[in-house]
DODREN-123437 format. One record per residue (C-alpha): y negated, x negated, z; residue in one letter. Coordinates in pm, whole numbers, plus 32768, in hexadecimal, padded with zeros to 4 digits. Layout:
BEGIN
YXZa ...
***
This chain:
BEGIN
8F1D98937E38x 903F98227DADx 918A97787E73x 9156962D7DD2x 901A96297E31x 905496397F8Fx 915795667FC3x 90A994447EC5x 902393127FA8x 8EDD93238001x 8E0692077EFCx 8DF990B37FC4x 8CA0907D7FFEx 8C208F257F5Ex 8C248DFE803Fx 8AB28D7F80A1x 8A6C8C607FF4x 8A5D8B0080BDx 892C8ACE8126x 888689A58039x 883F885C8106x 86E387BF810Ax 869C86C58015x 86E8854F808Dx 8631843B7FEAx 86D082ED7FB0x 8791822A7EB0x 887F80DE7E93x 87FF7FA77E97x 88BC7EC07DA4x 89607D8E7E18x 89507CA17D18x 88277BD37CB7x 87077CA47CD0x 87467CA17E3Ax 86CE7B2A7E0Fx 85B17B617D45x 852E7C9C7E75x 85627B667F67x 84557A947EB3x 837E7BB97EA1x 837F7BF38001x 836E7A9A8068x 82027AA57F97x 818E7BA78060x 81C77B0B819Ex 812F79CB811Ax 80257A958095x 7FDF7B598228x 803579D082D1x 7EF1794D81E3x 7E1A7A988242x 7E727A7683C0x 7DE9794483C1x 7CDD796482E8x 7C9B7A918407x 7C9A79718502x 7B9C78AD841Ex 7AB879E28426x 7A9479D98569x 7A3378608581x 793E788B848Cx 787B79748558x 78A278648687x 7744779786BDx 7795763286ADx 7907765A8646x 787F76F584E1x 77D975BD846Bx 793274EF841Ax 799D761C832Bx 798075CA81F5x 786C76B58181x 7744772F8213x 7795788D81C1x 790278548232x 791379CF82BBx 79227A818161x 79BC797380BBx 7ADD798981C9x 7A807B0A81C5x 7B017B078017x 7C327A4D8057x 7C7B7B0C819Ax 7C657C7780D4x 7D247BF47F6Bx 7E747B45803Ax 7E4A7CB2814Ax 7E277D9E8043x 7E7A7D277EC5x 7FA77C3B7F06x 80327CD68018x 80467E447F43x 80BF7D927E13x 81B27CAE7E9Ex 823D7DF67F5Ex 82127E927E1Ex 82FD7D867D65x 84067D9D7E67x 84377F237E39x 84077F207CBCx 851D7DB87CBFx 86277EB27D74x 85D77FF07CB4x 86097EED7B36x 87597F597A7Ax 881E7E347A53x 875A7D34795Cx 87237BC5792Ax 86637B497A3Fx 856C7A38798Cx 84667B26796Ax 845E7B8C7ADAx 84587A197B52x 8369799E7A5Cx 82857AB27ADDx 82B47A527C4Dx 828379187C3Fx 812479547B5Cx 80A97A347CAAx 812C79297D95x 806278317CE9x 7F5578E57CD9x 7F3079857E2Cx 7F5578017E7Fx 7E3277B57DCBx 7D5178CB7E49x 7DB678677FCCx 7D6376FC7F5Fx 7C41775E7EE1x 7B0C776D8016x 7B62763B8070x 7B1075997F4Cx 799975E27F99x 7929763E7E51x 78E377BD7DC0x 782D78CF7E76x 78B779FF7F09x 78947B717E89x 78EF7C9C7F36x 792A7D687E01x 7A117EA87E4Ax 7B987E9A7E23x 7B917D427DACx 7AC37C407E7Fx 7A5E7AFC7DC4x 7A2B79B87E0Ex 795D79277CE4x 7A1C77A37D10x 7ABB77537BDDx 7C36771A7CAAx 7C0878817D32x 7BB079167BFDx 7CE0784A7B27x 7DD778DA7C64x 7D727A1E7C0Fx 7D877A2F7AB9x 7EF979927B18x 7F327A917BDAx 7ECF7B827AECx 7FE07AFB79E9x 81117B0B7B0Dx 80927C617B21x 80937CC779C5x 81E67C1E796Bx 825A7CE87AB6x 82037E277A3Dx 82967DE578F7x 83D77D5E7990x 83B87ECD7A37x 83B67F957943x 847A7EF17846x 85AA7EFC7952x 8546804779FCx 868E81277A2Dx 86C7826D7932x 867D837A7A30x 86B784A57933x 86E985F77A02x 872385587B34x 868286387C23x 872285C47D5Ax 865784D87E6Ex 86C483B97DADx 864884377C89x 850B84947D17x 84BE833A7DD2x 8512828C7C9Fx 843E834C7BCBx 831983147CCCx 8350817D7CD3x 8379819C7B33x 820482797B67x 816581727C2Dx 81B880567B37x 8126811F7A0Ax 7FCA81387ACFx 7FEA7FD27B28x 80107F92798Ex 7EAF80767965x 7E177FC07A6Fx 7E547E9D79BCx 7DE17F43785Bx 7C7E7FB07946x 7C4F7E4179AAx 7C8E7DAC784Fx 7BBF7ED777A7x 7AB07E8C78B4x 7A8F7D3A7880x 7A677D5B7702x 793A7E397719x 78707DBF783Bx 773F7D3D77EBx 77487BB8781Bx 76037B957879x 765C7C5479AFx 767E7B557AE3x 77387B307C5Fx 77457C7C7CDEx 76D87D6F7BEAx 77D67CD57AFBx 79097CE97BD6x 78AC7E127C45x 78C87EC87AE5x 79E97DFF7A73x 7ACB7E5D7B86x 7A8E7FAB7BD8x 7B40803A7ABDx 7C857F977AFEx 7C597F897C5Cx 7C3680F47C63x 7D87811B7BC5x 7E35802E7CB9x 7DDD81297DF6x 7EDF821D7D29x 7FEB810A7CF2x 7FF080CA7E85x 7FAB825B7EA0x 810382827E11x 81D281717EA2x 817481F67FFFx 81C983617FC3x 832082C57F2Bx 833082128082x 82D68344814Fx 841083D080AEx 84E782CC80B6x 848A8272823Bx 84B383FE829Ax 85F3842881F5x 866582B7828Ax 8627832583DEx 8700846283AFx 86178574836Cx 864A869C8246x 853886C181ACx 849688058149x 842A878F800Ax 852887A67EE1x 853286817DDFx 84BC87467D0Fx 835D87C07DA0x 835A862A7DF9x 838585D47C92x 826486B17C4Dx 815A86267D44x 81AD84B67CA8x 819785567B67x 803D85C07BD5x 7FC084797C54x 804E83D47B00x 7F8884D07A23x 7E5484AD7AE1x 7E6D831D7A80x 7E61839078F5x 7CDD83D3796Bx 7C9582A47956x 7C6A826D77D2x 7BAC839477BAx 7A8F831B78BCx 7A9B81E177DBx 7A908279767Ax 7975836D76FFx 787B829C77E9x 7826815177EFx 78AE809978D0x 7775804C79A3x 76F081C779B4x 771982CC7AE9x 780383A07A00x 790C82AE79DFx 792682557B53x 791683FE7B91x 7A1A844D7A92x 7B1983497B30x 7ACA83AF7C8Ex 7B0085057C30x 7C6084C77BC8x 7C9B842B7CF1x 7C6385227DE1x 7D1586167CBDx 7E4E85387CC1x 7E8584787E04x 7DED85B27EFFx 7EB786B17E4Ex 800085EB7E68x 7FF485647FBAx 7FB686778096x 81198724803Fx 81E485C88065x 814D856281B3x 816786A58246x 82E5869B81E2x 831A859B823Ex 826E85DF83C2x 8338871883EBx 848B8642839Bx 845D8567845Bx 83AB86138596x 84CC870F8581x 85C785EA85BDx 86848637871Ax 873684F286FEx 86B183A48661x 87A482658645x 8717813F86FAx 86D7807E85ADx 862981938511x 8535819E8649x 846680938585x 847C814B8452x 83CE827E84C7x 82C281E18585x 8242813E8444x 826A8278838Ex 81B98370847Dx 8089826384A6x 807F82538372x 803483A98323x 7F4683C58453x 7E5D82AB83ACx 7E5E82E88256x 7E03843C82DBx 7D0183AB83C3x 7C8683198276x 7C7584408197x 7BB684FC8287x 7AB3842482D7x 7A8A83F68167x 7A2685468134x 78FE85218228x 785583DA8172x 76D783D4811Ex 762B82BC80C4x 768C814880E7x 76E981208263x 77FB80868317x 78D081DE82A0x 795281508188x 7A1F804381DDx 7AAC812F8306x 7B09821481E3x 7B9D81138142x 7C2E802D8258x 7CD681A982BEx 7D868207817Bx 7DAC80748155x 7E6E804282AFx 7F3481798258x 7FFA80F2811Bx 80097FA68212x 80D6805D8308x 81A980FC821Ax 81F27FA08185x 82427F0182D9x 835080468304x 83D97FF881B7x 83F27E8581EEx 84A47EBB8358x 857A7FC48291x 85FE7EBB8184x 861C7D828247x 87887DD4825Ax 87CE7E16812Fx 87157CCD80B8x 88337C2F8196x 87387BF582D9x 876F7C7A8418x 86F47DDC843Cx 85A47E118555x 860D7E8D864Ax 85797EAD87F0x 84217F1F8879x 836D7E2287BBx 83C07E8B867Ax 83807FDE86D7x 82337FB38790x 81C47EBD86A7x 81558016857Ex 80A780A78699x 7FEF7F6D8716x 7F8A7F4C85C6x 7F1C80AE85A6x 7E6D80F486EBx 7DA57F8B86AFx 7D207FEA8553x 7CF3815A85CBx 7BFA80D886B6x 7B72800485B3x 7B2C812284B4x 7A9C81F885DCx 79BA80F88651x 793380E184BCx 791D824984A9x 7850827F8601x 777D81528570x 773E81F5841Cx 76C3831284B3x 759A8223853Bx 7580819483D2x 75F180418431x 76297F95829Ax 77917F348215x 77BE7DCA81AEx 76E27D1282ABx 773A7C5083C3x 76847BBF8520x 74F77BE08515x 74FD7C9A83D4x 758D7DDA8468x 74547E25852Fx 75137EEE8655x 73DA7F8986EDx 7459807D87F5x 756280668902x 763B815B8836x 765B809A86F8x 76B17F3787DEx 77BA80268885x 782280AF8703x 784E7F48869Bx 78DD7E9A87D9x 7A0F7F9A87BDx 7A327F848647x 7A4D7DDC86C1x 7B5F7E4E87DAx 7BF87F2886F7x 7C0C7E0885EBx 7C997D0D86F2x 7DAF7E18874Ex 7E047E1385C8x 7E187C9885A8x 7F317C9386B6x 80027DC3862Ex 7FC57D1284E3x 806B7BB7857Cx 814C7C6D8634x 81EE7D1884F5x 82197B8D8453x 82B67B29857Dx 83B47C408569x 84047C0A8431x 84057A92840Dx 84F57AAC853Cx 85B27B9A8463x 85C77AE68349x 86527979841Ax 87627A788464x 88957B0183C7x 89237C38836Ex 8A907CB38337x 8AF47CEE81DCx 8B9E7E4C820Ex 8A587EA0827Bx 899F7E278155x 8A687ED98078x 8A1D8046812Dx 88B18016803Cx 87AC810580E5x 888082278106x 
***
């Protein structure tokens, strides 16, 4: 061994690398007029749960003796029963919908955008309007309840329009993501995802209605005509709410142990699992068991697949939180009962046979779920909308109110399916034989009045939120 080699310095060994931080999810919100155009959106959707509240209350009456007989219609129940489920379910998720996709826009003219607000204003007007005109009879098709009055069916077709010019408004104005692989990037990409399936849903409904066969009638014809599309629309709200697991988790302060990346791919999956949809129509008719299989199938390809990895992310984030900031408490109580019934909903829908009262808790499960993660996303933006943000227990109880109310409702349908007790029938028609189904059905009732009030609670939070005001240094902090 040599003398240089000795007295050489010993090699410096290489420093570790940093260790690389969980992936947040959030982006800026701009502040320019598309914060205007999100504010009309979201004032829809609370229109849109005021109307179904009520029509909740009207539901009620109608099964009163003596009280029913200055409604309207005879069969007042399912007519209040369609208008209850299309303001709940189809307004609320698009208006929601319209608010995300109005901040997400790249800077663009804003005619478009307004024209196709105030087309689904006017027509959710029209179908609220509409069972008190006492004319038309009510279906209980899937997805897409109808009400066969002429005033309901010109709101919807409205409605329709204000949907189609919003999805066009979307993607015509839909930010350049390129190789952004970053949380913006990835929640981005998912809101860009969900309005591409809304644009086949609307391609499913249009194809749907061009081959029907018109001499189908009421139920049967509904029935076929909106399953297609309506089909597709579970994976539009599929992604917003896995976008607004994200978003909430990250909001509340949690890393995530999910990189943009694998995020990008599970909305990627979702979005090619849509693309099944002209397939099942080019293959099967429209009316056969094949169609209605293949687009099931993708379903539980694309939406199961993608959501198990995102909600479980986002649990771990957020359960592994040591400290949460008081205005964030709201935020994760939406989130995690959120994922506890959509869960609730997935599993009971792997245990359906037959037509029973199963369904609808399947449904009403998975249903609630994107509801809750809605609500979270809605207390989440309020400031930025330039309201006052939620804040105190009743912002915070009101998620879990909500929750535990229609997790007793979904039980109680379960525990009555098991007896057989029928979906879509009401009073004398259910035929409760044994002690065990009344008991199945009387907390499925309890379970549903617990919902109503965490449902009113949640407009009273943020109506109070939105008579107040909010700072404009905070505004400008976005949702980071």
């Amino acid at each position: 061994m040599s003398l240089s080699t000795v007295l050489a310095p010993a090699p410096r060994r290489a420093a570790p690398a940093p260790a690389q931080p969980r992936a947040h999810y959030a982006f800026a919100v701009p502040q320019d007029a598309r914060l205007a155009l999100a504010r009309g959106w979201l004032w829809l959707g609370m229109a849109a749960l005021v109307g179904s509240g009520l029509f909740s209350i009207l539901l009620v009456i109608s099964r009163t003796p003596g009280v029913n007989r200055w409604l309207p219609a005879a069969d007042f129940f399912h007519v209040a029963l369609v208008a209850h489920v299309d303001l709940s379910v189809l307004v609320w998720f698009v208006a929601i919908a319209g608010m995300l996709w109005s901040l997400n826009s790249g800077p663009a003219r804003m005619r478009c955008g307004w024209a196709a607000l105030a087309l689904a204003g006017a027509g959710t007007a029209a179908m609220a309007l509409a069972p008190f005109a006492g004319a038309g009879e009510p279906v209980m098709a899937n997805y897409i309840p109808m009400l066969t009055a002429p005033l309901f069916i010109g709101g919807l077709v409205a409605f329709a329009l204000g949907v189609a010019l919003l999805v066009l408004h979307t993607l015509l104005h839909a930010p350049r993501l390129g190789f952004a692989f970053d949380g913006s990037g990835a929640l981005r990409f998912g809101l860009n995802a969900a309005a591409v399936a809304t644009a086949v849903a609307l391609f499913a409904f249009a194809w749907s209605y061009a081959v029907v066969p018109s001499s189908l009638e009421g139920k049967a014809y509904y029935e076929i005509l909106f399953w297609g599309g309506g089909h597709v629309l579970q994976f539009t709200w599929t992604l917003l709410m896995l976008a607004g697991w994200l978003w909430l988790a990250s909001a509340c302060g949690a890393q995530l142990p999910l990189s943009p990346r694998l995020a990008i791919l599970m909305f990627a999956l979702a979005l090619a699992s849509v693309f099944v949809t002209p397939v099942a129509y080019l293959a099967h008719d429209v009316g056969s068991v094949e169609h209605r299989a293949l687009l099931t199938w993708a379903m539980r390809l694309g939406g199961g697949v993608s959501i198990l990895p995102v909600g479980l992310a986002a649990i771990v984030g957020v359960l592994g939180l040591r400290r949460i900031a008081p205005q964030a408490r709201p935020w994760r109580a939406a989130l995690l009962s959120s994922v506890l019934l959509f869960a609730a909903g997935g599993l009971i829908g792997i245990f359906i046979s037959g037509s029973n009262v199963r369904i609808p808790a399947h449904y009403h499960g998975c249903i609630v779920g994107v509801t809750l993660a809605f609500m979270g996303l809605v207390y989440k933006l309020l400031p930025v909308l330039g309201h006052a943000a939620p804040q105190g227990r009743l912002a915070t109880c009101q998620p879990w109110i909500y929750a535990v109310g229609q997790l007793m409702h979904i039980v109680g349908l379960v525990w009555s399916g098991g007896y057989g007790v029928q979906r879509k029938v009401a009073g004398a028609e259910q035929v409760l034989r044994s002690t065990a189904e009344v008991a199945g059905m009387g907390l499925m009732g309890a379970g549903g009045a617990v919902a109503i009030v965490g449902g009113l609670l949640f407009i009273v939070v943020v109506l109070r939120a939105m008579r107040g005001s909010h700072a404009a240094t905070g505004a400008l902090q976005g949702v980071r």
